[in-house]
VOGU-3710 file (C-alpha; in Angstrom, 3 decimals, decimal comma):
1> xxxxxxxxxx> 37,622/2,194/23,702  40,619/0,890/21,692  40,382/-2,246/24,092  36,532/-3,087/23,185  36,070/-6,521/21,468  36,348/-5,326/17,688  32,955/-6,568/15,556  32,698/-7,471/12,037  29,669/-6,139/10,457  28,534/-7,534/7,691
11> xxxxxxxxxx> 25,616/-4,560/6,152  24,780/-2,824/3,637  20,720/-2,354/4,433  18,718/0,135/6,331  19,089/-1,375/9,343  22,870/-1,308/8,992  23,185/1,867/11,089  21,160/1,148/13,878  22,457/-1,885/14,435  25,955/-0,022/14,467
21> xxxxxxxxxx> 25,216/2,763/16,941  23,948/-0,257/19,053  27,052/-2,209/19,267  29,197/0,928/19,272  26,771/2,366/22,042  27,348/-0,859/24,524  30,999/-1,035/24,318  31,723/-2,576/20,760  34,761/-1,684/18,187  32,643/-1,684/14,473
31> xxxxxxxxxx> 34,046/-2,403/11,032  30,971/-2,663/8,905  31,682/-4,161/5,922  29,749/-3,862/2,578  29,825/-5,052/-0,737  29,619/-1,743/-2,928  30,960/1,976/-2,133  27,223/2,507/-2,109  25,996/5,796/-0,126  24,718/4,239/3,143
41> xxxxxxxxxx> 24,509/5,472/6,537  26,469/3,060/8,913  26,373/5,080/11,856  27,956/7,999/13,584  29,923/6,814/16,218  33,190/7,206/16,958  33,886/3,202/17,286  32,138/2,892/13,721  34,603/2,599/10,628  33,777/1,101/7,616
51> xxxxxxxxxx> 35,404/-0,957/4,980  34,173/-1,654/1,152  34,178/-4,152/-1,111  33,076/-7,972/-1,925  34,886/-10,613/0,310  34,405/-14,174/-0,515  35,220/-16,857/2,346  38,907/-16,934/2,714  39,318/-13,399/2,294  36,659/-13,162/5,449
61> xxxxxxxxxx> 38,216/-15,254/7,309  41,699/-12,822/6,721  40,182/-9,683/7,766  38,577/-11,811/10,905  42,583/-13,098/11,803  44,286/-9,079/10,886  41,576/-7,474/12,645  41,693/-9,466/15,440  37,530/-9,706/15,252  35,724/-10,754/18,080
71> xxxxxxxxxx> 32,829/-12,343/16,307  31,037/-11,738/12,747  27,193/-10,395/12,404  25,792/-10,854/9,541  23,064/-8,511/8,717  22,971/-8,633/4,987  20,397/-8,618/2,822  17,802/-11,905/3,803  17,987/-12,767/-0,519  21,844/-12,805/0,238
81> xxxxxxxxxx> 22,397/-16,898/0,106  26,009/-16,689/-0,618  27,184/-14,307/1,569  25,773/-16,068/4,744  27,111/-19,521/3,954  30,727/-17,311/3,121  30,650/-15,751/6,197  29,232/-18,703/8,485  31,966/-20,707/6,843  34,782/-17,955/7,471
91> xxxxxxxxxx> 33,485/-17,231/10,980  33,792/-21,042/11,862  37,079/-21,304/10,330  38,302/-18,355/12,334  36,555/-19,909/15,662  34,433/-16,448/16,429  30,847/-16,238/17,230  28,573/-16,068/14,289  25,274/-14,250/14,465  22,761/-13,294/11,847
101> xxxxxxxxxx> 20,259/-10,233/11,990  17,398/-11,314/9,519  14,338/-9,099/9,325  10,816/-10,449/9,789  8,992/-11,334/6,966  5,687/-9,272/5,612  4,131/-11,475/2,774  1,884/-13,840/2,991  0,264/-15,728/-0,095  -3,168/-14,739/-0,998
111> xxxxxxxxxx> -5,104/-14,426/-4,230  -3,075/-11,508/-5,400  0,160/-12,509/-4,369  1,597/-15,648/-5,903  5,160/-16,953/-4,491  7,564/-18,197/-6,597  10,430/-20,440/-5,414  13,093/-19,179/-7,320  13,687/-15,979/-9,888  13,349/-18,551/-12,574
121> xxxxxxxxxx> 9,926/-19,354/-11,788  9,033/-16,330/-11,115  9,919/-14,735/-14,458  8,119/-17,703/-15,990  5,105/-16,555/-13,813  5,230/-12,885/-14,094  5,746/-12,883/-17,773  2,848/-15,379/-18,692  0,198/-12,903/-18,240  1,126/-10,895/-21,214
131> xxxxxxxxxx> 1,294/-7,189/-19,302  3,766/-5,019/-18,986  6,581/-6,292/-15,505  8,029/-4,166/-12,993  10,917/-6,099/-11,233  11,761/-4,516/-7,944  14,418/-7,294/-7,144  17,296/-5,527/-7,878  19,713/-5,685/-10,836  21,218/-9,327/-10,044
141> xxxxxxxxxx> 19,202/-11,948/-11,309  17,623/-10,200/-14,426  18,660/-12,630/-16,410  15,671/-14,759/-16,855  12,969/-11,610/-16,636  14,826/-10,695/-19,588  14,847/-13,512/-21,456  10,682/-14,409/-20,331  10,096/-10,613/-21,088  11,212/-11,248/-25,058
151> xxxxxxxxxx> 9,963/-15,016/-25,517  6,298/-13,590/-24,718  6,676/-10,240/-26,024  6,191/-8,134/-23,395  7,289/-4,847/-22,280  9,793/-5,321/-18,948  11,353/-2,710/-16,030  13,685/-2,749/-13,507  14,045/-0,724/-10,679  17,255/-0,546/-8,889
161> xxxxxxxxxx> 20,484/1,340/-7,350  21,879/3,425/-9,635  25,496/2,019/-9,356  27,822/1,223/-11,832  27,774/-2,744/-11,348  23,461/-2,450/-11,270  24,431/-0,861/-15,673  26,826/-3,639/-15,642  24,226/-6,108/-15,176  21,323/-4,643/-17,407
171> xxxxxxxxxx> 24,117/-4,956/-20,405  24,860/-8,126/-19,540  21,639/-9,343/-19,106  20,716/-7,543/-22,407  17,927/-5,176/-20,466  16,967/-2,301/-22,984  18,220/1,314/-21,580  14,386/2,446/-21,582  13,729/-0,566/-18,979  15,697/0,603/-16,680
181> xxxxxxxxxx> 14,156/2,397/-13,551  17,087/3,777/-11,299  16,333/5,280/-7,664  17,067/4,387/-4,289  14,300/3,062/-1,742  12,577/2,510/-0,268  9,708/3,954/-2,071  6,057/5,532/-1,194  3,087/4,413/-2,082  2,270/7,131/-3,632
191> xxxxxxxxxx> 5,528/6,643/-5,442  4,872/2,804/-6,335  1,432/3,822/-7,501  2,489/6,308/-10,083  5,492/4,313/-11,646  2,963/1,438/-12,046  0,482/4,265/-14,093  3,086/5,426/-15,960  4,457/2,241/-17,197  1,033/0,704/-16,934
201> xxxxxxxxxx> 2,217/-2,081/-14,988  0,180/-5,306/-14,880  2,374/-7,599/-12,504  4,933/-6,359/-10,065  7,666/-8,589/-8,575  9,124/-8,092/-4,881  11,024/-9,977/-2,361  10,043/-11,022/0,902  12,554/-7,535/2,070  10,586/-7,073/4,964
211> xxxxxxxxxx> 9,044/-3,384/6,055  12,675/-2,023/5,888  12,330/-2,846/2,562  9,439/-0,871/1,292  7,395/-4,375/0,930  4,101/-3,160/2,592  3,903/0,324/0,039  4,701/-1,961/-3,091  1,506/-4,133/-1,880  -0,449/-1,603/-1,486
221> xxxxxxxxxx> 0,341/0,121/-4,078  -0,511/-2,893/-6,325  -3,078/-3,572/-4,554  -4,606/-0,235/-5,592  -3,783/-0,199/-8,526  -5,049/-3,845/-9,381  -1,455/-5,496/-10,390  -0,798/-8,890/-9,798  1,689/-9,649/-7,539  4,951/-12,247/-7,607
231> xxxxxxxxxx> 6,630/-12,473/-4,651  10,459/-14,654/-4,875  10,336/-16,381/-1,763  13,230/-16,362/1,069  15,705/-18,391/1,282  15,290/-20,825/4,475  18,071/-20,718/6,572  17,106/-19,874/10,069  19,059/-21,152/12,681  19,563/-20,343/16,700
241> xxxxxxxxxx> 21,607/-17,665/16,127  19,486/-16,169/13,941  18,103/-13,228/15,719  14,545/-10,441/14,427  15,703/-8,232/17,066  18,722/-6,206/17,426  18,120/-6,481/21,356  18,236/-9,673/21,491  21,051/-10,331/19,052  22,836/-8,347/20,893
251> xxxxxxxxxx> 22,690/-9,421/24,189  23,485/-13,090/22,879  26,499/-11,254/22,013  27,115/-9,856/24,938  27,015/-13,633/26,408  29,531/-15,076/24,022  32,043/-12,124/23,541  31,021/-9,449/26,754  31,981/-5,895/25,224  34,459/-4,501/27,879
261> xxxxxxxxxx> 36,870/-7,011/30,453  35,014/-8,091/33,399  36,704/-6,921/36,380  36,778/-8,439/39,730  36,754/-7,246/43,275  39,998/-7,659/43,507  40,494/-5,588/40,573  42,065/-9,067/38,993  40,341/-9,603/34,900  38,581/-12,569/34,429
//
């Protein structure tokens, strides 16, 4: 096994693990890499390790050289802009294989769900309505919710990880103690429905995260409970090697970087 083609990782979602055991299962050496020391499953393989902490491009494009990495999946978080340009750019650099795991999308507009372009705009939206906000975006971008929440004097919650950089960012961004929802998803509908009746919750805001990401209960949910929906839309950067099924990602992989030698009658490697 110690001769397998050794994989970076990037995770840090549900579908980190899966994706994992996958690579592990065909022949694959794993270092998933996330950003946080977050609990998260990643796999239980022998051929899985894991490795913590934010990496910016050059400091990818290190671990790819020490490691010795075969090629880089990226199967971040579809919101995560920064870290897919960082690690195309590193995985270039390095000359490896780059391939990116997005998951498909679930919302479509309609007249309860709204799309916004950006989290600006969608604060702007959310907040105009004058009811009580539950953002469901996680803790970095709260920024302008806060600051739309107090122009127009509204009440304003956050759900999110309870990590230490998630309180970080709710001082920073100034976000009162009692607006701040921690728990870790993804969430029930039954779930969603009572924190919107508790906090009586007029407009819920959501990513595009998917059905990994709980997006289909928080519809529902407001659906049912007659809240008006903002949705921040994805990011558009689909390419070839952007893959909605772990089969098929990795059996491109398998193409560019086959997981064990290739050995030939002769018993020669290719």
């Amino acid at each position: 096994m110690n001769d397998a083609p050794h994989i970076l990782l990037l995770g840090g979602t549900s579908e980190t693990a899966p994706l994992a055991v996958k690579l592990a299962t065909v022949g694959y050496q794993v270092l998933v890499s996330t950003a946080t020391d977050a609990d998260l499953a990643v796999g239980d393989h022998p051929a899985i390790c894991r490795r913590c902490g934010r990496l910016d491009r050059d400091q990818l494009a290190a671990l790819i050289e020490y490691d010795r990495m075969a090629a880089v999946i990226d199967a971040t978080h579809p919101y995560a802009r920064d870290v897919h340009q960082a690690a195309r750019d590193a995985a270039t650099h390095s000359q490896r294989p780059y391939l990116r795991y997005q998951r498909q999308a679930l919302v479509e507009a309609s007249g309860a769900v709204v799309t916004a372009r950006d989290h600006d705009e969608a604060a702007q939206l959310a907040c105009a309505a004058g009811r009580p906000v539950l953002l469901t975006t996680g803790s970095r971008h709260l920024g302008p919710y806060v600051a739309a929440a107090q122009h127009n004097g509204i009440a304003l919650y956050a759900r999110m990880l309870n990590h230490p950089e998630a309180v970080a960012a709710c001082e920073q961004a100034g976000l009162a103690e009692q607006g701040r929802i921690f728990g870790r998803g993804p969430f029930s509908l039954e779930q969603n429905r009572a924190l919107i009746r508790h906090y009586h919750i007029g407009v819920l805001v959501t990513k595009d995260s998917g059905r990994a990401g709980g997006v289909a209960e928080k519809l529902a949910a407001a659906r049912q409970e007659q809240c008006r929906v903002i949705v921040v839309q994805r990011p558009d950067e689909t390419t070839d090697n952007t893959f909605d099924d772990m089969d098929r990602l990795i059996a491109a992989l398998q193409q560019c970087c086959p997981p064990i030698p290739a050995v030939l009658k002769t018993g020669e490697l290719k």
